[in-house]
Each structure stands twice: as structure tokens, then as C-alpha cells.
Phi, psi and omega in degrees: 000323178276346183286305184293354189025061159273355190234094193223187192228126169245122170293108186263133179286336157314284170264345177107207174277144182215134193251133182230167190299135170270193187302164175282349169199176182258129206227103173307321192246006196218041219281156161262116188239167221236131185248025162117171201283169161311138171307156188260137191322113158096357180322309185255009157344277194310297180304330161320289181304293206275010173259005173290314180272006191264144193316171179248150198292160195266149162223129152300114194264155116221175198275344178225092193283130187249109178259164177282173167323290181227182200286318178276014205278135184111318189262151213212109181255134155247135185238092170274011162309157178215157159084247164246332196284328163316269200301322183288357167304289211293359139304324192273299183290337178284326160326308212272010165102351175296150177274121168262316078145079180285126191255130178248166179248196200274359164278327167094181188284155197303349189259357159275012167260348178266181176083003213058043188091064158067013197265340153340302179289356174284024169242295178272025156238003209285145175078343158310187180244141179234124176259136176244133175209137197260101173305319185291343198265130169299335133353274184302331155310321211272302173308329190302309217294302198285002189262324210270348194290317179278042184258111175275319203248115164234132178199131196228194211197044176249168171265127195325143189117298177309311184283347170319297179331290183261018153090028145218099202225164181290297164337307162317267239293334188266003141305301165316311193225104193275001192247355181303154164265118145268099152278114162257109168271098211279169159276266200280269199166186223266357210215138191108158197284000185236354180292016130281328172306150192269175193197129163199171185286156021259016183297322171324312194271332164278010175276310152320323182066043172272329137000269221275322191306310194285332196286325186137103190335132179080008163239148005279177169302187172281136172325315181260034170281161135281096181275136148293171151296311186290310175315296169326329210273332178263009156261359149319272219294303174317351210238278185336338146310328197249154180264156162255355215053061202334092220307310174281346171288323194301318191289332164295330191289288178334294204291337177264340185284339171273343173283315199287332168290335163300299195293012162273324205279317152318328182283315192268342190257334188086347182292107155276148192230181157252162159216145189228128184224149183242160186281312194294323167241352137313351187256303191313308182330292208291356160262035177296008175270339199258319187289040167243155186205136178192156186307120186104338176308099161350130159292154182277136193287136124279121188338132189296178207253039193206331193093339167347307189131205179290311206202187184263005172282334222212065198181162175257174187235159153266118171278214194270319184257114149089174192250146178237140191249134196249149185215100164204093189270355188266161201270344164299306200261003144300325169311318186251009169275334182286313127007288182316280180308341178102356252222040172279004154318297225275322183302326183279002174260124190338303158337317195227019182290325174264126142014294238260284182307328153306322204277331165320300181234064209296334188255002166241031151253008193260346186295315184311307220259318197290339173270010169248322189320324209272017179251011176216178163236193191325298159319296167325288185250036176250015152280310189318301176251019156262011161281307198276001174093021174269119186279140196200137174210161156274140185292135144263120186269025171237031169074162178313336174286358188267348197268327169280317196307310207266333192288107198303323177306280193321317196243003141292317159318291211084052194264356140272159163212164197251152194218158193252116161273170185252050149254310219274327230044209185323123182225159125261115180261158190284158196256168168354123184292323161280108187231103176244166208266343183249344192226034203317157189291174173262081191264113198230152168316182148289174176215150181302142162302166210001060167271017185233337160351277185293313162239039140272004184274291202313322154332307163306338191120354173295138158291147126005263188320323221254317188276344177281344184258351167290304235253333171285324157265046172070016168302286178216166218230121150194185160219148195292140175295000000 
């Protein structure tokens, strides 16, 4: 992290030096920077205000703007990332209307061996392309060459050493197309003492401690308990519970936000660039309220040993039917949650009148609020107190598939949508990350290995004839539905 200046010290007028997370990612020519500490409430008041009388910057408007189909439409990604944190850039950017173009090898990526046969990859690879092309071959070389010339994008995801090995290392390719974006989306990163080391999930997030953060007061135990075995298996179990923010999405998420900003930045400058994002401070990112430090810092409150949650305002209960999750910590909405329940003993009781004193005296307020939760069930009262402005919802405990089927919000939103593969048919995958109103995203199934093989070749200029005898001598690839 320090190596990678993931880590930096900003002078906060507040606290003195305080060291935090650096930029998210790495941009060689159009680099990113930490622009100083957070403001003090009304700081730019003034500097605000005065740009209501300054003349206005001359712009050249016009009304007839011809926009694309979609955002990215027109951009040609070649992706040789594998397994997931990869392929889900490159799923993302193929949403945003980008030509996605996986290149795989003739066996295919290791996450069509997983999953139940591969229907896994219907997620981290969708709305792409798959190309299988056996790099080591001169052949093969020879499609890489015409592939990459037409590229805006390239992004992989080996450990440094490797794409020199198969004829894509950076230096090559951007001798060949001096306008690509080269990405590597890294475990550690291309440099530094751990940048050989593999990297998958979960290591960001147990690197991060968002894992051990989630897990619960009192785990793990102290280094000199003595345990039994059934202790051992429930603290197991307990560590096994708690989430990280799972370290390869968050870093697929990184990785296109970061391709779409070279390419912003390429549009105005003409400039292709590297980049570099890494898993380890993509998982920090996604704890970033944890990730600061100054002389004095509060410790971060943690979740109760049970999991529950933080505190008794802000955790779930068990009703009578199903768990209800109550969220409401601020002291106007203690107000209307007592209001709501009917319950002004408790605002008016000494114990819970306050802030201060509620935090005082957190477990027999959650003992209090958990013997009314358990007389109705979830539903009931979270119609109940979100009429009174209280935030509260029922938990769904029967897993993520009844909440996209069944959740009237979901299928009013449209946060699925249904898409056809050509094994599987009919499916529904979650719909777009993004929702623009002139230019809407792309929502595509998985794909098969190489099912895009043959005309992308035939594009390149192959006969038939030509792509069936590359593909018999061990050249490219693909398979039948």
C-alpha cells in the first residue's frame, strides 16, 4: 500500500497530519491527486457566491448534437483478463455500448470450469465477445498484431513478466497503436515487494480487515485463549459471516471507471495512456470511512458478537414473522421512532433520553425495543414506521433470488432484465449499473467459448476455409451450443 502511494499524508487544519487513501487508481499521463483535506461547513461560501456575477465563459452551443447510440459505442476493448474482477470491467464497459472482445485461451477461462458448468461466466463475461486464440503460435500472433492495431483499449490482468511472454507487455503494443489505453487490473501491483504474488478473491478484503471489521466484538479471540473444538468451529462460522465488499467486484467497478476516464481524457488530449488499478486499494476504497488516520482518532464502533449490528438504533431484530432491519440514529428520528411505537416511557426515560445515554446504555435498549419488535411481524412494521419517516425495512432471509423475483420495487425499477443465451435460453440478470435517458446502456447475455471466433476472423480477412484450418491446427477455437 505504501509503496503504490496508496497511502498519503494530508495536513487537515482540524487534526494535524492525517494519513489516507491516494488516488484510486493510476493514470500515467493525466495522473490524479488527493486536492486537499475536507472543507470546513460554508469554507466557499464567498468563492461560490461570486461566480453568480462573473461574466460567463464564452461556449459554443449548438442544437444539433448528434449523440451515440450509447456511450461507449464505437470503442473496440480487447480484454485478456480472467476469472472475475477482469472480465466484469470488461462486461461493464461492454453495457456502456463498448465492443468487448475477450480473448481467451483454447481451453478457456478458468471460471467456465466453475460454477455449475460455467453458467458463472454468464455474469462476468455478458454482452461481450469471445474470441479463443492460442497466443503461443505465430498464427496467432499474427490476429493478435491485426487485433491490437485496431484497438482503443487493451486490459489484462497477469502478473508482471507474463504479457511480455505472449506479445502483449506494454511497450510492444503501444509501439504498434501509440493512441491505446493499457490497462493492468493488478492483485498488488506491477512494482513493489509483493508484485508477483497471485492474487484472488478474498485476499483484498482480508487484507483490507473489512472481514475481521464485520465479524464482530470479540473476534477473533485473544492469541493465548484456549479453545475447544465447538468454539473454534463458531468462531469459524462467525468469520465466515461477515462480508468484505467483495474485493473482485469492487476492482471490476474501479477498472471501468477507470477506462472510461482515459478515455475521456484521450478525447480531449488525443493521448493514450497506462493504467494501473489495483485489488488491494479497491477493497480499501469500498471501507473508506476506516481507512484514515490522525493522533486521536476515534476507534470505529463495531458490530455486536452476534452480528446484529452497531448499536440498538441501527441493527436487525427478530419480529414475530421474519427480521426487521431499524436504522434510525439521529436524535429526530429516536424521536419518531418513539412516537411511531407508541413508546414515550422510553423517550422520556432517563436511561434513553439522551444520545450519550442511550450509547450508555445500549443492550437494554436493544432488550427493550427487541420485546416490542417480536409482537408483530416485519412487514407490519416496517409499513408501519416507514409512514412515520422512520428508516426500517424487512430483512430478506430466504436469499437474493425471492428479492429480484418477488420485490414489487424491483420489477417496478427494472432492475432485471430478461436476456437469451445460446445454451441456457431464457434468463434474467440485473440490469444495467447506469441509467441514461439519451443514450441507454446494453444489456447482453454470457457467451459461449469462442462464439464470436469465426467472424471476427472473418472480419480481419479470413476465408472459411482459412478459419476452419487455424482452428484444426490448434490456432483458435470456439464451441457449439
Amino acid at each position: 500500500m505504501l509503496h503504490n502511494g496508496h497511502v498519503q499524508v494530508v495536513n487537515d487544519p482540524r487534526v494535524g497530519p492525517m494519513r489516507q487513501l491516494g488516488p484510486l487508481f493510476l493514470m500515467s499521463e493525466t495522473p490524479g491527486s488527493i486536492k486537499g483535506p475536507a472543507p470546513d461547513p460554508g469554507q466557499h461560501t464567498d468563492e461560490v457566491l461570486s461566480l453568480i456575477n462573473a461574466p460567463p465563459k464564452a461556449r459554443s452551443l449548438s442544437t444539433d448534437v448528434s449523440l451515440p447510440a450509447h456511450p461507449l459505442e464505437g470503442v473496440t476493448v480487447l480484454d485478456f483478463t480472467t476469472v472475475i474482477a477482469g472480465p466484469l470491467a470488461g462486461s461493464m464497459l461492454a453495457e456502456l455500448g463498448a465492443r468487448v472482445i475477450r480473448v481467451e485461451t483454447l481451453d478457456g477461462d478458468h471460471i467456465r470450469h466453475l460454477n455449475y458448468g460455467g453458467i458463472g461466466a454468464n455474469r462476468t463475461m455478458a454482452g461481450t465477445q469471445g474470441l479463443c486464440l492460442n497466443l503461443k503460435s505465430s498464427q496467432g500472433q499474427d490476429i493478435l498484431l491485426a487485433l491490437l492495431k485496431k484497438a482503443d483499449v487493451l486490459q489484462h490482468n497477469m502478473r508482471p513478466g507474463a504479457p511480455e511472454r505472449v506479445g502483449i507487455g506494454y511497450e510492444k503494443v503501444r509501439e504498434i497503436n501509440p493512441r491505446v489505453i493499457y490497462q493492468y487490473i493488478a492483485g498488488y501491483g506491477s512494482t513493489g515487494p509483493h508484485a508477483g504474488r497471485p492474487a484472488m478473491y478474498p485476499i483484498g478484503g482480508c487484507i483490507s480487515g473489512g472481514a475481521l471489521a464485520q465479524a464482530g466484538r470479540g473476534i477473533p479471540p485473544p492469541p493465548d485463549a484456549h479453545l475447544s473444538i465447538e468454539e473454534v468451529k463458531e468462531i469459524s462460522r462467525l468469520l465466515g459471516r461477515a462480508q468484505e465488499v467483495n474485493p473482485d467486484l469492487t476492482t471490476g467497478m474501479v477498472a471501468s471507471t477507470a477506462v472510461v476516464l482515459a478515455l475521456y481524457a484521450r478525447g480531449r488530449s488525443g493521448l493514450g495512456q497506462y493504467l494501473e488499478s489495483t485489488l488491494i486499494c479497491a477493497s480499501a476504497y469500498a471501507a473508506a470511512d476506516e481507512f484514515f488516520d490522525y493522533a486521536g482518532r476515534p476507534e470505529r464502533p463495531l458490530p455486536d458478537s452476534e452480528g446484529y449490528g452497531l448499536n440498538a438504533l441501527y441493527r436487525l431484530y427478530r419480529a414475530r414473522i421474519g427480521w426487521l432491519f431499524l436504522a434510525c440514529p439521529m436524535d429526530g428520528e429516536w424521536e419518531r421512532l418513539c412516537e411511531a411505537l407508541g413508546r414515550h416511557d422510553l423517550e422520556r426515560d432517563p436511561r434513553f433520553a439522551t444520545a450519550k445515554a442511550r450509547e450508555r446504555n445500549d443492550g437494554e435498549l436493544a432488550e427493550e425495543l427487541g420485546r416490542v419488535f417480536s409482537a408483530r411481524s416485519a412487514v407490519e412494521w416496517e409499513q408501519q414506521l416507514s409512514a412515520a419517516g422512520v428508516g426500517c425495512v424487512q430483512a430478506e432471509d430466504r436469499g437474493m433470488y425471492h428479492f429480484f423475483a418477488d420485490d414489487s420495487h424491483v420489477r417496478h425499477s427494472g432492475f432485471t432484465t430478461e436476456v437469451k443465451h445460446p445454451r441456457f435460453g431464457r434468463y434474467w440478470r440485473h440490469s444495467s449499473i447506469l441509467g441514461l435517458s439519451r443514450t441507454p446502456a446494453v444489456v447482453g447475455p454470457g457467451v459461449l467459448k469462442g462464439q464470436h471466433t469465426q467472424p471476427i476472423l472473418q472480419e480481419l480477412g479470413y476465408t472459411v476455409e482459412e478459419i476452419d484450418r487455424l482452428r484444426a491446427s490448434g490456432v483458435v477455437d470456439w464451441e457449439e451450443p
